[in-house]
Phi, psi and omega in degrees: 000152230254126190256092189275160172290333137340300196281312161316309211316298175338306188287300186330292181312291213293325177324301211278334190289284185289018105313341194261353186251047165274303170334112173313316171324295156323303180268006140281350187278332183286341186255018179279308205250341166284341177294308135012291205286330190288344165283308232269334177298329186240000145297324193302308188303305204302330194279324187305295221316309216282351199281283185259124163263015163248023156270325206310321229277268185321292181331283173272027163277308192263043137254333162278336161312309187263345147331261123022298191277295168288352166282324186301284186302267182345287182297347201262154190322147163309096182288023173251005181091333191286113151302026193257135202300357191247105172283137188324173187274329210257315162306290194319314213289293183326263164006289188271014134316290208292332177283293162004298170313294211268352149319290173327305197281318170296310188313327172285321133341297183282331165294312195305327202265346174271000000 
């Protein structure tokens, strides 16, 4: 590709963005707040899901699927060999969503169940 001033502009900005979310502080409020959204996420499912109950079946088939799917992605080995304790950001982020849900989905389970 052609190296146009679009195309730097692009590289800079994103360059700079992930810099800015290197600061620990920052990418603990961002993995904060994607833990956050998987709770706010797994009310959402439970309450639509709870709605129509002629779903349910489907429902936890493809929560457990994109469970399942994002322990996959998230966990599976490096093919290059490498051990390093630090996984990209875009990853971490996925991961406590995905912990988030299934937090959402017990708390909700133990209300439905008092």
């Amino acid at each position: 590709m052609q190296n146009t001033r679009l195309n730097s502009l692009i590289s800079q900005l994103s360059g700079r963005f992930v810099g800015f979310l290197q600061n620990p502080w920052r990418r603990l409020s961002l993995l904060i707040i994607g833990l956050l959204s998987g709770n706010f996420l797994a009310t959402i499912v439970a309450t639509v899901a709870g709605q129509r109950s002629t779903l349910d079946v489907e429902i936890a088939l493809l929560l457990l699927l994109l469970v399942e799917l994002t322990s996959w992605i998230v966990y599976r080995g490096d093919p290059r060999g490498s051990t390093s304790p630090q996984r990209p950001l875009l990853l971490e982020t996925l991961n406590n969503v995905k912990i988030g849900l299934l937090y959402g989905l017990f708390v909700e389970a133990f209300k439905l169940g008092s």
